[in-house]
Backbone as a chain_set.jsonl record, in Angstrom:
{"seq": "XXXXXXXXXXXXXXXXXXXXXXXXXXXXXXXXXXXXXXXXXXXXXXXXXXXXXXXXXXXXXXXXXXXXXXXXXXXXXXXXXXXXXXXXXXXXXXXXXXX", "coords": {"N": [[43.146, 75.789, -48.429], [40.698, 74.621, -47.679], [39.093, 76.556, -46.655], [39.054, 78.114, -48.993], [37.422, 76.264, -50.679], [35.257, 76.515, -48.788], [34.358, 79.77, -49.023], [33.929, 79.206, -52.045], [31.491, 77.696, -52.123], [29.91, 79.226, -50.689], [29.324, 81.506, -51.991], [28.387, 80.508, -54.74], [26.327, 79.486, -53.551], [24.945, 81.876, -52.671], [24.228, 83.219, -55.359], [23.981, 85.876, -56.688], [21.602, 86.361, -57.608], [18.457, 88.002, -58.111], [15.477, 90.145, -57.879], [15.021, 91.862, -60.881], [13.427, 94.635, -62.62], [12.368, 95.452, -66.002], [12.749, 98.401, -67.824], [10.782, 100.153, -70.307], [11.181, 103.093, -72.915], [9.047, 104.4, -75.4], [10.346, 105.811, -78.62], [7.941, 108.001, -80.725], [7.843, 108.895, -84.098], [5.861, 110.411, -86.073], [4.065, 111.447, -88.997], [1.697, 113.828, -89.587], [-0.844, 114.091, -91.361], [-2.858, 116.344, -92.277], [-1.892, 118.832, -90.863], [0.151, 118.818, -92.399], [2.958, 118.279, -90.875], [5.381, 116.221, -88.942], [5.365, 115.005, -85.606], [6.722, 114.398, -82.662], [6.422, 111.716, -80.339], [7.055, 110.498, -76.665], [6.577, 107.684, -75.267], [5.536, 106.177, -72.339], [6.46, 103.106, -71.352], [5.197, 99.949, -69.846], [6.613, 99.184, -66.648], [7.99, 96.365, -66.049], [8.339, 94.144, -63.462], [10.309, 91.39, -63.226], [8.843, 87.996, -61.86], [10.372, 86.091, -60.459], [13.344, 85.474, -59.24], [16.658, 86.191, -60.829], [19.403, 85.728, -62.648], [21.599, 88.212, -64.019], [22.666, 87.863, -66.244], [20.451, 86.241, -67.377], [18.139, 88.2, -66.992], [19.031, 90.646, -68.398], [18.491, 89.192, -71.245], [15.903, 88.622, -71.087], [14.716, 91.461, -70.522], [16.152, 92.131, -72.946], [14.357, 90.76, -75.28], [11.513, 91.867, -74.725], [11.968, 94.325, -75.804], [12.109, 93.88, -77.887], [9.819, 92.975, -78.622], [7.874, 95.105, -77.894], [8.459, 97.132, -79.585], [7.869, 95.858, -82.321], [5.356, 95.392, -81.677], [4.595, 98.587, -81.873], [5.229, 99.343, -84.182], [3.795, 97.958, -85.831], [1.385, 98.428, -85.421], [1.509, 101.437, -86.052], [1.881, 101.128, -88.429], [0.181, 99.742, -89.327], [0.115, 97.12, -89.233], [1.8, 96.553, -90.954], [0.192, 97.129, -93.456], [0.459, 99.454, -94.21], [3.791, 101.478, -95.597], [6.215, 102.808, -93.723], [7.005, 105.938, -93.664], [9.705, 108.448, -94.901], [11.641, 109.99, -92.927], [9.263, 109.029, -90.356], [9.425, 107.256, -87.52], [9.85, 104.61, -85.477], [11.218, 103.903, -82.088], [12.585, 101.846, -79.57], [13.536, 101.642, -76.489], [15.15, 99.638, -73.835], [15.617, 98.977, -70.39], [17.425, 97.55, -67.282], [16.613, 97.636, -64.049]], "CA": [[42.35, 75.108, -49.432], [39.526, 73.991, -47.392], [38.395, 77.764, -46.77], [38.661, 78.19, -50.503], [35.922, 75.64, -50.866], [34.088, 77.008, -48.136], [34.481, 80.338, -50.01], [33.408, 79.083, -53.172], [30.387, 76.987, -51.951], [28.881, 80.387, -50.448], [29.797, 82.598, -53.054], [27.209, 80.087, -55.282], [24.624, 78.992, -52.834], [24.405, 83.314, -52.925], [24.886, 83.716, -56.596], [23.777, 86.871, -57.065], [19.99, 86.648, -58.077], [17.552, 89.168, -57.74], [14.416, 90.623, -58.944], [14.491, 92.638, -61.795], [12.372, 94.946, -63.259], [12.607, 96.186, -67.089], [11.974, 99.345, -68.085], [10.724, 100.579, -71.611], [10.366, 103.922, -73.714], [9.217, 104.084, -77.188], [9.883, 107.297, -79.57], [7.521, 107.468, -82.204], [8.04, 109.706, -84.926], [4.745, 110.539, -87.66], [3.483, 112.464, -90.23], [0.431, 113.816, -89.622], [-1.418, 114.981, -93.218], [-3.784, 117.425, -91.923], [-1.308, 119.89, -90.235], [1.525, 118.991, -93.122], [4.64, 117.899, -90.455], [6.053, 115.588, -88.168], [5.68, 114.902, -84.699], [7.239, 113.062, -82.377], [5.889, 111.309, -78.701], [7.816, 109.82, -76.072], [5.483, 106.539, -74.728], [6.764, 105.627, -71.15], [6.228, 101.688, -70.972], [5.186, 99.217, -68.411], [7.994, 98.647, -66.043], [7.689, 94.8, -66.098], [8.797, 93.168, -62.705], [10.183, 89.967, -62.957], [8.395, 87.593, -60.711], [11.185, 85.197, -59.86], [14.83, 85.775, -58.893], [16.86, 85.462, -61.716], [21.192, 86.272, -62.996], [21.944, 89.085, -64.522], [22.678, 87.43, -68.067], [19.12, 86.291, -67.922], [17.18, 89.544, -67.047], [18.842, 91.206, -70.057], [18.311, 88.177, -72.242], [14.319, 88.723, -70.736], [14.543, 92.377, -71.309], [16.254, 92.496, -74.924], [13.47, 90.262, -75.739], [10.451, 92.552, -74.042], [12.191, 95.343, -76.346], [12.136, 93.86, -79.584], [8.415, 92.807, -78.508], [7.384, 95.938, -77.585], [9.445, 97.952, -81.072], [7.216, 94.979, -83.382], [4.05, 95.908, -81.186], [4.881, 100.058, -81.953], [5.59, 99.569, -86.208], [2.331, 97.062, -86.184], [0.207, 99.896, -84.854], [1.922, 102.809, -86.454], [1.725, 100.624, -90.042], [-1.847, 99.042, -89.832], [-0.035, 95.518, -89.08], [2.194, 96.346, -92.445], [-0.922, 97.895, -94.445], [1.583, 100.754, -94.949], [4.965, 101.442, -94.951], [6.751, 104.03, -92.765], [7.387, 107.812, -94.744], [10.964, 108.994, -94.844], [11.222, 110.803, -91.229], [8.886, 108.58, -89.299], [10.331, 106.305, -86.852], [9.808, 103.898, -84.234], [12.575, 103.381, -81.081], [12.207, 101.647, -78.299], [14.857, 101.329, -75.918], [14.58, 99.109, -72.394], [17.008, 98.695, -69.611], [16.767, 97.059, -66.135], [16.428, 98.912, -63.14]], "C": [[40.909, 74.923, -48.936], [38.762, 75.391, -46.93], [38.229, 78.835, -47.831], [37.544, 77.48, -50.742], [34.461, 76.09, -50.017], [33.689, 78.417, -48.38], [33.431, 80.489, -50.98], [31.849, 78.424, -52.995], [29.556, 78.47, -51.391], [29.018, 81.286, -51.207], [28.781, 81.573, -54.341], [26.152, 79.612, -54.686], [23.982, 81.254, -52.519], [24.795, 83.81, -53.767], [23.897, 84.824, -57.257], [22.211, 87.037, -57.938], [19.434, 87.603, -57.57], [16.509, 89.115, -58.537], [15.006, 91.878, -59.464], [13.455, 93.596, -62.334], [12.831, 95.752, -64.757], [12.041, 97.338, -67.665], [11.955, 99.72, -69.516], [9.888, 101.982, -71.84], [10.186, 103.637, -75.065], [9.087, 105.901, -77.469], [9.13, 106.767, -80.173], [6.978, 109.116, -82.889], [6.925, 109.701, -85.834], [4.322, 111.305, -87.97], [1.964, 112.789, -89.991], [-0.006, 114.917, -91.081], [-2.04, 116.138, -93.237], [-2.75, 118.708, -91.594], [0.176, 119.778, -91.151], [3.15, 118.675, -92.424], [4.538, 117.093, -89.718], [6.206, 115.845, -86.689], [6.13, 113.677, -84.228], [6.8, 113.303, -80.38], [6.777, 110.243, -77.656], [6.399, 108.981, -75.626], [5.741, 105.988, -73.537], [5.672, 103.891, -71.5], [5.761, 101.42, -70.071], [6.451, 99.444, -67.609], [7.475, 97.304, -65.322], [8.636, 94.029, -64.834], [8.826, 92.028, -62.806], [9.562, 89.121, -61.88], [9.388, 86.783, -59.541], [12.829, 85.858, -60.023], [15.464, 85.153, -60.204], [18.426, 86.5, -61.917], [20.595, 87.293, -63.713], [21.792, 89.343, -65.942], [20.946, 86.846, -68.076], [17.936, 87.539, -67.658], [17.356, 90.192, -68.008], [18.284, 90.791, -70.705], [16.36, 88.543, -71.982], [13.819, 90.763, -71.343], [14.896, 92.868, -72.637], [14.943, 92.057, -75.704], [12.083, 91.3, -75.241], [10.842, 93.332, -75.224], [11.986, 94.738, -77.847], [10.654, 93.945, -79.562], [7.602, 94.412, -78.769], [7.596, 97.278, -79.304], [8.302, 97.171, -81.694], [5.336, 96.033, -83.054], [3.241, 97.082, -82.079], [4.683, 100.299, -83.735], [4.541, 98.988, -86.696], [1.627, 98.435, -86.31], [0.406, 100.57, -85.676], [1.524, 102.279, -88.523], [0.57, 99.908, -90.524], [-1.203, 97.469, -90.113], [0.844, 95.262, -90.89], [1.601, 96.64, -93.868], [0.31, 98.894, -95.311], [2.708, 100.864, -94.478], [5.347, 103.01, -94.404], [7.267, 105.177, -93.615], [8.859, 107.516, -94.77], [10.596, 109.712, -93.606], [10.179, 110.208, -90.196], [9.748, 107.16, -88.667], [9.668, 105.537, -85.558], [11.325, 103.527, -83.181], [12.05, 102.864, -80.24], [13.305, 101.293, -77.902], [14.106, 101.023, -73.928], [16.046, 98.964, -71.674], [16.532, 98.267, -68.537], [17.369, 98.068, -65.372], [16.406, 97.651, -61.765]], "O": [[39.98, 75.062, -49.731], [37.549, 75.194, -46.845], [37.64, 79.915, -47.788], [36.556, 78.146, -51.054], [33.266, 76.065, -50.315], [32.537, 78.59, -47.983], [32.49, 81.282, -51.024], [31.034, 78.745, -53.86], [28.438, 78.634, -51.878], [28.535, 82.271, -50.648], [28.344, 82.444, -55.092], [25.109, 79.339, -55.28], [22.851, 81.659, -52.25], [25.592, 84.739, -53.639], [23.166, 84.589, -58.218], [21.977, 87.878, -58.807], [19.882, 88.112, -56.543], [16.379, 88.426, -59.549], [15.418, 92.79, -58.748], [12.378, 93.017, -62.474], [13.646, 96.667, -64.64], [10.86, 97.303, -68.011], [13.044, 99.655, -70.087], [8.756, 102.259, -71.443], [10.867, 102.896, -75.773], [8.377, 106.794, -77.007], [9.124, 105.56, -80.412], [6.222, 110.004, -82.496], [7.033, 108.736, -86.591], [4.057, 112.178, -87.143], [1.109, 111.939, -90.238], [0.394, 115.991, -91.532], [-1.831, 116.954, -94.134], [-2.994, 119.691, -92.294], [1.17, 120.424, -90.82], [4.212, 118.754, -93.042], [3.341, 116.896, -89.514], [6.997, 116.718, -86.33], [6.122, 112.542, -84.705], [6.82, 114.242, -79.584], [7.087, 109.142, -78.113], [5.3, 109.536, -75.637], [6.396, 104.964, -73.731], [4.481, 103.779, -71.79], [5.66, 102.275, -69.19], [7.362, 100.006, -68.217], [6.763, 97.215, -64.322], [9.605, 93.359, -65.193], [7.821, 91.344, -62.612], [9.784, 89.6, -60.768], [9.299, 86.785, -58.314], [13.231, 86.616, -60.906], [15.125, 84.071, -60.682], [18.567, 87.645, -61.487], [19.403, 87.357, -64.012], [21.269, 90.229, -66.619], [20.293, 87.228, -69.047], [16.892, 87.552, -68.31], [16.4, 90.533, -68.705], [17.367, 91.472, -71.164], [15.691, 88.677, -73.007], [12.991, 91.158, -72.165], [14.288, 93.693, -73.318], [14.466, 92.759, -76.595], [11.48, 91.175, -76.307], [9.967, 93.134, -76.066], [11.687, 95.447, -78.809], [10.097, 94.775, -80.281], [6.884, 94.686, -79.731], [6.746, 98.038, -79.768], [7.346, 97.946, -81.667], [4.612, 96.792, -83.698], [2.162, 97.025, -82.669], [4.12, 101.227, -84.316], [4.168, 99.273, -87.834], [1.464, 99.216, -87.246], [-0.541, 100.588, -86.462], [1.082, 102.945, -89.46], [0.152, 99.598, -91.64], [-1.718, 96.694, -90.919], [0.675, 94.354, -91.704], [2.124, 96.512, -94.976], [0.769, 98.969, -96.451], [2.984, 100.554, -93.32], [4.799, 104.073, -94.694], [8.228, 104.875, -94.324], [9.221, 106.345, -94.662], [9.438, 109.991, -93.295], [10.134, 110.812, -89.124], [10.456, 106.341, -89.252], [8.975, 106.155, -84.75], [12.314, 102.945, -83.628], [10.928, 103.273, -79.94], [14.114, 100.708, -78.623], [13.295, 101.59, -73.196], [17.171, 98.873, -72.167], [15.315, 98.386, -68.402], [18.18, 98.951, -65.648], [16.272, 98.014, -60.597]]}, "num_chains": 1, "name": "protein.A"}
């Protein structure tokens, strides 16, 4: 029992923190008028080091959030901030993961 507690007490005083860093691409799919079709650009991202040590469940929770950020950012731009809406065939993705 008492090297179960001693165990468990170091198994959370070294609970698995770390730095993080998140990484993001964005597709982006558009119409250009002049040349009549559709291209598409891969965008590599920042890769955003966390500064502070932090679980697992919160580095996702930090990078899901970076990704939606970064997707809003991408459809602003690409739409003039909602001026216009997106064709049929253009697209925005962004997809992040930690590293």
């Amino acid at each position: 029992m008492k090297y179960t507690f001693y165990f468990l007490l170091t198994l959370s005083l070294c609970s698995c923190k770390k730095n993080y860093t998140c990484e993001c691409n964005t597709t982006v799919t558009y119409y250009s008028s002049p040349d009549s079709r559709f291209y598409t650009i891969v965008i590599p991202g920042n890769k955003n080091r966390y500064s502070e040590k932090m679980s697992i469940k919160n580095a996702k929770s930090a990078c899901e959030h970076e990704q939606v950020a970064v997707q809003t950012n991408f459809t602003n731009w690409l739409t003039n901030n909602g001026r216009y809406t997106l064709r049929a065939g253009e697209s925005v993705q962004t997809s992040c993961g930690l590293k």
